[in-house]
N, C-alpha and C positions, 0 to 999 in steps of 0.2 A: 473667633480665630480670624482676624483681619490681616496676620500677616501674611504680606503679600511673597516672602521666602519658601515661609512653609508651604504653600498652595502650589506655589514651582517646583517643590520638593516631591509635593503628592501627585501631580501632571506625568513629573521624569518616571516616579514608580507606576504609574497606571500605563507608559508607554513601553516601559522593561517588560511589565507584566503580560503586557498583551502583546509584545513581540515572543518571550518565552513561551506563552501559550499556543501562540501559530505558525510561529518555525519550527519548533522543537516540542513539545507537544501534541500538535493537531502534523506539523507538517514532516521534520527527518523521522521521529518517534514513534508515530500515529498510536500514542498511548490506547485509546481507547478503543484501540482494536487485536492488547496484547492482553492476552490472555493472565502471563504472567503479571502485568502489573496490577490485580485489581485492589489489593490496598494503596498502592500511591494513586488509584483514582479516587478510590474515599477519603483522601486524605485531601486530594484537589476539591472534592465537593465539599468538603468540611470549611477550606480556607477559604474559597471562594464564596461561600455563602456568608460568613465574620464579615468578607471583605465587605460584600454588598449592604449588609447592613450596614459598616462603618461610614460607607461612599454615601449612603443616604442621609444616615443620621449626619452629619459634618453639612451636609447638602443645607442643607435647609433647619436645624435646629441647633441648639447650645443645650447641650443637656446640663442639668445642675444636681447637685447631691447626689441621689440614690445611682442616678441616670448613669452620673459621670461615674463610678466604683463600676458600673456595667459596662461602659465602654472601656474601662480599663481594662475589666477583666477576660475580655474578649481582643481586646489588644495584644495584652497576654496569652490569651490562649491562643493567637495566631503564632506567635514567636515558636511555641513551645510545638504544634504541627508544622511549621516550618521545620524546625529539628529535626522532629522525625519523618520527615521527608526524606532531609537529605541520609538521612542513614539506608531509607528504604530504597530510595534511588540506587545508592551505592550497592546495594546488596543484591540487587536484582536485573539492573541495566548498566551498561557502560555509557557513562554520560560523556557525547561530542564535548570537545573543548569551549568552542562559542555557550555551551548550556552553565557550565562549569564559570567562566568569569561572568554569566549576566546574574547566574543566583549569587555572586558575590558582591556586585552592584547593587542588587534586590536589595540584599541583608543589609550594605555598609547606608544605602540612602533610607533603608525604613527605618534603623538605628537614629538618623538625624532627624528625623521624622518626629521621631518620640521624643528627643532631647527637645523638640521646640514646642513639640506640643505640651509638656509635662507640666510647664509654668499653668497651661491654662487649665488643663485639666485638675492640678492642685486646688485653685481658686473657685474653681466649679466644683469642687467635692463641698465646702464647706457654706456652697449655697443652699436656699429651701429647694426640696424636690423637683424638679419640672423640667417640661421639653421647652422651652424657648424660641417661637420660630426666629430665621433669619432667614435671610439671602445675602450671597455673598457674588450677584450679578452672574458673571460667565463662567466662573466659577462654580457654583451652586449648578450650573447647567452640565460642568463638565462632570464632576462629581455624580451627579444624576445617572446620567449617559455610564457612566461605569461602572455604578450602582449596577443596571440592569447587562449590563455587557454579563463583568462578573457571576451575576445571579442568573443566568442562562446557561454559563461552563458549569457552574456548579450543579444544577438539575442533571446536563448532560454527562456529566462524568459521574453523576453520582447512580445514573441509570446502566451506564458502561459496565460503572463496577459487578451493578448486577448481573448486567450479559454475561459478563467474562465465563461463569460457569457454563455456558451453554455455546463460545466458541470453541466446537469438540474440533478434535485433527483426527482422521484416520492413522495409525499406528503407522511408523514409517518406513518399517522392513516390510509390510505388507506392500508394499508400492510396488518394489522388485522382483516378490514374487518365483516370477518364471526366471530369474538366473538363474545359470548354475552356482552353485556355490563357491564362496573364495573367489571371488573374480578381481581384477585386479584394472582398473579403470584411470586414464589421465581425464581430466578436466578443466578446458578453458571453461571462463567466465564462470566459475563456481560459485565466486560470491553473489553473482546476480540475484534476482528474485529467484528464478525456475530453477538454479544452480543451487542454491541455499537448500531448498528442502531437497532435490538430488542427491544431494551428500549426505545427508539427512538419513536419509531412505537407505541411500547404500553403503554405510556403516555402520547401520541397526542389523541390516543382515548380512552382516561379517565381512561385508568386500573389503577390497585396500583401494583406498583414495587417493589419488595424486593431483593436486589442485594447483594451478597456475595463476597469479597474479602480482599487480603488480603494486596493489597497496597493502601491506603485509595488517594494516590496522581492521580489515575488512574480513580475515581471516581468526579474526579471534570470535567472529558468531558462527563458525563453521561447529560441524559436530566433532566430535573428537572420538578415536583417533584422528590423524588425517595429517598424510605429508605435504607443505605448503613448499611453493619455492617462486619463484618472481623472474625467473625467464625458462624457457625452454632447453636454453643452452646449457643448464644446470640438470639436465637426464642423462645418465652417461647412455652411452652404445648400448652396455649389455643390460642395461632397464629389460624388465616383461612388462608389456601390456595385453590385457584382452581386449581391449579396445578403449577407444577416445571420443569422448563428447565434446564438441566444438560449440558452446553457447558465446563467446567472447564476441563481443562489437558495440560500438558508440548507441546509446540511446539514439531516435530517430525520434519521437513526437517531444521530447524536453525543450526544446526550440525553434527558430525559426529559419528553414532553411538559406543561412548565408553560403556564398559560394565555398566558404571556411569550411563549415560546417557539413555542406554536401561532401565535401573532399572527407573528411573525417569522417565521416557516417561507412562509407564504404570502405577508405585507405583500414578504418580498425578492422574489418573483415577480412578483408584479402589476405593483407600481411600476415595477420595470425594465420591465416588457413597454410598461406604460401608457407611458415616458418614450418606448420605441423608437416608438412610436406618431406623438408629437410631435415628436419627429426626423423620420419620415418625412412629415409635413405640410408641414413649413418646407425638405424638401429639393426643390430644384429638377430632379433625375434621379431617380426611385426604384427600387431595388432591384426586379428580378425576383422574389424567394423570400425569405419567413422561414424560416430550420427551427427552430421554437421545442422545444424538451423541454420531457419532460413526461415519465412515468412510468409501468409497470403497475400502480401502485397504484390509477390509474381508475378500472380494475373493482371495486375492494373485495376483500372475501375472499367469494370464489365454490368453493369448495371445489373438486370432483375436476371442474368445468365447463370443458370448453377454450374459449377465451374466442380471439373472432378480432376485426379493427376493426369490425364488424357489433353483437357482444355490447353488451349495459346491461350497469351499474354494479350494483353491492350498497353497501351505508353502510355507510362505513369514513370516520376522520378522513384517510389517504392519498386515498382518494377527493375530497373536496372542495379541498385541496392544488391536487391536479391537476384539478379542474374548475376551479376558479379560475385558473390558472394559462393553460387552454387554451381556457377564456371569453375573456380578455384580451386573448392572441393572434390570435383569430379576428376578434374585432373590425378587424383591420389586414386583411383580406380587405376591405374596402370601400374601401380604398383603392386598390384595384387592383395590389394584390401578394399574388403567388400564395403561401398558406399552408401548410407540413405540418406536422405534430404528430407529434413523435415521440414516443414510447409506451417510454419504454428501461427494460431489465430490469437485472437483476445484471449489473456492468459488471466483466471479470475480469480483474484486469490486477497484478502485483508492486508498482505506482507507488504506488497507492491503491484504494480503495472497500473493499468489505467484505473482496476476498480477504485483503489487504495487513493486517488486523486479523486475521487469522487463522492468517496464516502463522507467527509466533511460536508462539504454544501449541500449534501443531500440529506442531512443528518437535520440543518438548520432551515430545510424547507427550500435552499436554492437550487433543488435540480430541473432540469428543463431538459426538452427536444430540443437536439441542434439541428437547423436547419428546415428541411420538409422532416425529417425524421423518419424518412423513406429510403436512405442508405441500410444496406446489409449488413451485420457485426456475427463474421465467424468467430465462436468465442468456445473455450475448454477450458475445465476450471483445473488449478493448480494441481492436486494429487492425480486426475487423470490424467495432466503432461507429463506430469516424474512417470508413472503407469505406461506409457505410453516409449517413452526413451526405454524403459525397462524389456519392454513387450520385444520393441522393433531391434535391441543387443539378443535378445534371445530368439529372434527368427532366422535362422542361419540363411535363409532362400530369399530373403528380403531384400532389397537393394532399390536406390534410385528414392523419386520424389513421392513423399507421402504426405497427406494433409493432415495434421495433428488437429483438429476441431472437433466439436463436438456433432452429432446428426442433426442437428437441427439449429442452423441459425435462425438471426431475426434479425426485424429492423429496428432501426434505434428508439422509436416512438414504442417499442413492446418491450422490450430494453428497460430505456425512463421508465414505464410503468410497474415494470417489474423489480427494478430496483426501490422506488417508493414504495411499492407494498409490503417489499421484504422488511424496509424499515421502520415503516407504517407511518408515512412523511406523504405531505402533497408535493406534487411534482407540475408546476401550471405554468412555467413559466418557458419560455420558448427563444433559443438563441437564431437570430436571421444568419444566414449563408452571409449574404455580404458582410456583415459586423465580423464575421469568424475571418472569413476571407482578409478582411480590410487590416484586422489585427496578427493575423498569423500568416497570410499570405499562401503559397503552393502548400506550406504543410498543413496546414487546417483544411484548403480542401481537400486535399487526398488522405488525410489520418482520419479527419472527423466527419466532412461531409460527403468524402467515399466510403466504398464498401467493396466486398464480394461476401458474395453467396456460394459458400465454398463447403463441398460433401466430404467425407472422409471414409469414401471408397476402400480404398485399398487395406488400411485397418481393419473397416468390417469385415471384409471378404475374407482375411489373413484369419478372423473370429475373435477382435478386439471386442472386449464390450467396457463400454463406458458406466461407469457408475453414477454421472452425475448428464444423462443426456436431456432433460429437462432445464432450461434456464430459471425459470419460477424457482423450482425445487433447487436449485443448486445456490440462487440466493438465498433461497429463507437457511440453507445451511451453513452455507458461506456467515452468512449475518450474526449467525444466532437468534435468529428472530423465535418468539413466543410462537409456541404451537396454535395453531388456528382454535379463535375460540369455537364453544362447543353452540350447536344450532340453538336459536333463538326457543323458547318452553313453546310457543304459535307453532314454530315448523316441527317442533315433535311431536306436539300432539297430532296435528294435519298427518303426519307419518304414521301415527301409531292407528289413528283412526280413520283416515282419510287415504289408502295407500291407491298408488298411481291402478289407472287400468290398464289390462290391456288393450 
């Protein structure tokens, strides 16, 4: 196969390919960490592994006769799991638009693909049996190269698939718990991560949902029932609420702080709080409770300081974020609605926030320390934040700043390690401060090579108990990681026969 079309032809498909695998796949999707998808992961490990064979075989040989009815037949059998992909897709996910026109590129370039290969593959059917080496120079290299690219997704998705049984969710009316019943709740930023399972939770246990946003396409992964609407000016007067969760505001580690972007980081806070504000003057019932968020970035970077809701701040751009943000809030306390301020840490969850960006490279062995790996990470994994917004709506005596984390932070180097075990990946590689610094600027050091060391006081005191206050343990669940295996037959015997003294 010396033409020099079809091998442009096979390059365009190997770069569709591996763009649909890691934008949408590994990156909007994060396939291999939904539960619901575990047959389109066996379906990715099935095609991925044809592929790699095909990328090799093409590599470096000319199959003949028998060879060549095998490479067809596997050619064919990609076409025919391509199909039923796309049905499993359809059935199970709503696929982004950009997913939707690149699998239509995929199809119409592998279609030409075969039309040009066919002549040769004919000619090679009716030779004597055999593998024929060739090379076909950079070619032969590039093919290679994606041989093994290919045939590494396909191990990993095809180990995913297995996971998927064992990424269990805590039931989601169990979250809310302590309301009362029939509560009746508005909701910015509901489609968010934390927002997602919130609604989740409090429409398994019968509350009414009123959810705010403003991309109505975001709203169709909500749970259902649930009334969506895209401004606030769309609640009449006489609405009931028992109260309002304020999640809504700009991502803050997505980018790099331009002066743009600082403006936006905060303008999306204020204003929405400012709007809820206005809402709540023109409503004729008012809500019991804000629970506004807000962040541990408060305090600043306070170094090895345990920082309880009592602690001052340090100057940090996180810091004014969130004073701003719970300036705004607080102001709606004179309206005679009880305020909290929630304080939330690393929110840990497969869906999204920062775990969910980390689980790829960690997956493929590139997790690392950032920096000395001596910064702090308050972190609370997902069902105890919903638990926790649930907790602090049903404390009537509650009010003011509270720290949503878990009892026990860590530093980022027990962090790495505990992340790698969960997923049973080496983790050796180590990101320096300046390269973070030099590429992300103020917000890598203050996101990644800051910290606090942040208690969550006031929760326990209130008799909060956290179900997942163990980081270890909250990955290997988080993960689905395999049960620990069982002690080596040496250390049982030594136990059964050897037991410790006193």
């Amino acid at each position: 196969m010396d033409n020099p079309i079809l091998w442009m032809l096979i390059a365009v498909q190997v770069l569709m390919g591996a763009f649909d695998t890691l934008a949408h796949h590994e990156g909007t999707e994060r396939l291999a960490w939904r539960a619901s998808q575990k047959t389109e992961l066996r379906l990715h490990g099935v095609r991925n592994f044809f592929y790699a064979v095909i990328f090799f075989c093409i590599a470096w040989f000319e199959p003949h006769g028998a060879f060549t009815v095998g490479l067809a037949v596997i050619l064919i059998a990609e076409v025919v799991i391509t199909l039923w992909d796309f049905v499993e897709e359809d059935m199970t996910r709503k696929l982004p638009g950009s997913e939707r026109v690149n699998h239509t590129l995929l199809a119409l370039n592998y279609g030409a693909i075969l039309a040009l290969a066919a002549p040769y593959l004919w000619a090679w059917s009716f030779l004597p049996t055999a593998l024929v080496p060739v090379t076909y120079g950079w070619w032969s290299v590039m093919a290679t190269a994606s041989a093994l690219g290919v045939g590494l997704f396909s191990a990993r998705d095809l180990l995913a698939s297995a996971r998927s049984d064992r990424l269990k969710r805590t039931e989601p009316a169990e979250l809310v718990a302590d309301l009362a019943p029939r509560q009746s709740i508005l909701i910015t930023g509901g489609t968010g991560f934390i927002g997602q399972r919130l609604v989740s939770a409090l429409v398994a246990g019968g509350h009414f949902v009123t959810v705010v946003t403003r991309d109505l396409r975001k709203a169709d992964d909500l749970a259902h029932p649930v009334r969506v609407i895209t401004s606030l000016d769309r609640v009449h007067s006489g609405d009931r609420f028992d109260a309002i969760v304020n999640l809504a505001g700009e991502p803050v580690a997505n980018w790099i702080w331009t002066q743009k972007k600082r403006a936006k980081i905060i303008q999306s806070r204020v204003e929405t709080t400012e709007a809820l504000e206005a809402l709540l003057q023109r409503l004729e019932h008012k809500p019991d409770c804000l629970i506004n968020g807000s962040a541990v970035g408060w305090y600043g970077l306070c170094g090895d300081e345990e920082l309880t809701e009592a602690s001052g701040p340090a100057p940090a751009f996180v810091h004014d974020v969130c004073d701003a943000w719970e300036r705004s809030a607080n102001e709606i306390k004179m309206l005679g609605v009880r305020v909290v301020i929630l304080r939330i840490g690393l929110v840990l969850g497969v869906e999204g926030g920062m775990l969910s960006r980390l689980l790829t490279p960690f997956e493929f062995g590139g997790g690392g320390v950032l920096g000395t790996g001596q910064q702090w990470m308050s972190w609370i994994e997902l069902d105890d934040m919903v638990r926790a917004i649930g907790f602090t709506l049903s404390q009537k005596d509650l009010e003011g700043a509270v720290n949503a984390t878990a009892p026990h932070p860590i530093r980022n180097t027990e962090f790495t390690q505990a992340l790698a075990a969960a997923l049973r990946r080496p983790a050796i590689l180590r990101f320096p401060a300046g390269v973070l610094t030099a590429l992300l600027g103020e917000m890598g050091r203050e996101t990644m090579l800051g910290g606090q060391r942040v208690l969550p006081v006031v929760l326990q005191k209130k008799g909060f108990i956290f179900s997942h206050p163990d980081l270890h343990l909250a990955l290997r669940e988080i993960t689905g990681a395999k049960p620990a295996r069982r002690a080596s037959i040496l250390a049982q015997i030594r136990a059964r026969f050897l037991p410790e003294q006193n």
